[in-house]
C-alpha positions in Angstrom: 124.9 136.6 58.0 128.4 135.4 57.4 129.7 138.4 54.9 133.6 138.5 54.8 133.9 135.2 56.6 136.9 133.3 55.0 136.4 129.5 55.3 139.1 127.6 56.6 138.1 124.1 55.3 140.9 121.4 54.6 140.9 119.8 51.3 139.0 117.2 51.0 140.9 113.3 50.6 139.9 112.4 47.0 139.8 108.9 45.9 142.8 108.4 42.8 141.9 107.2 39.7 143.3 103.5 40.4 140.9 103.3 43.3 137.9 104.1 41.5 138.9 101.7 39.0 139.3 99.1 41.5 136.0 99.7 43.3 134.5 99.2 39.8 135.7 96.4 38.6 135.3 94.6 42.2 131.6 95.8 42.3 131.4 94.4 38.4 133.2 91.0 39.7 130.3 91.1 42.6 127.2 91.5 40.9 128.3 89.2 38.0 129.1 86.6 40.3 125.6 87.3 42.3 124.2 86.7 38.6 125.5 83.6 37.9 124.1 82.0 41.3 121.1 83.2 40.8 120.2 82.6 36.9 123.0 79.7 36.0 123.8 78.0 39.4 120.7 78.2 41.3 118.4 76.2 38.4 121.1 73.9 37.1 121.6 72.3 40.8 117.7 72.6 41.0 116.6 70.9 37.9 117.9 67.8 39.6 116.5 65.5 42.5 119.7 63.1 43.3 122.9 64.2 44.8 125.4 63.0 42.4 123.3 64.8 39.4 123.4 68.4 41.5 127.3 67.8 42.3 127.4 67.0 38.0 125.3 70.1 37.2 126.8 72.6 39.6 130.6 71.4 38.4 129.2 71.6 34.4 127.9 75.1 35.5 131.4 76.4 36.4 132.2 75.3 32.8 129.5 78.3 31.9 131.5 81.0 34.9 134.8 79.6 32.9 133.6 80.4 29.3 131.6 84.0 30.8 134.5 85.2 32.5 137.0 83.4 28.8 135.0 85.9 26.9 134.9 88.5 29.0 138.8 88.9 29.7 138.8 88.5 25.7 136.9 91.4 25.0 138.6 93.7 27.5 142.4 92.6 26.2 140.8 93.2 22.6 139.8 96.5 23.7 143.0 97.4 25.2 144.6 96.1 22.1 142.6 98.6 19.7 142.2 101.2 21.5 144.9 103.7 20.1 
């Protein structure tokens, strides 16, 4: 048994606040962007037999990342905006 031991353990490195926020919104920025291949980018190009018509789908697709990530700054600036 350890009775009466004192522990001599250095404090632990903790990760600020900023840093979590970051590591959020990058993993956020990740997975949305995973999304969008997979559900908008992925079946637009693939609807589509000839070259030209996959380079027109997958451009008219970014349109759709433009307008996501439009509505998705919006929100978070209206947020910020309302919050107090």
């Amino acid at each position: 048994m350890l009775d009466g031991c004192v522990r001599n353990n250095p404090p632990l490195d903790r990760m600020s606040r900023e840093l979590i926020n970051q590591l959020v919104a990058g993993g956020a920025g990740v997975i949305g962007f995973v999304l969008y291949a997979a559900l908008i980018f992925k079946p637009a190009v693939g609807a589509y037999s000839r070259v030209s018509e996959r380079l027109a789908a997958g451009l008219l697709s970014l349109y759709v990342l433009a307008v996501f990530v439009g509505v998705g700054v919006s929100g978070a600036l209206a947020a910020l905006y309302f919050w107090n």
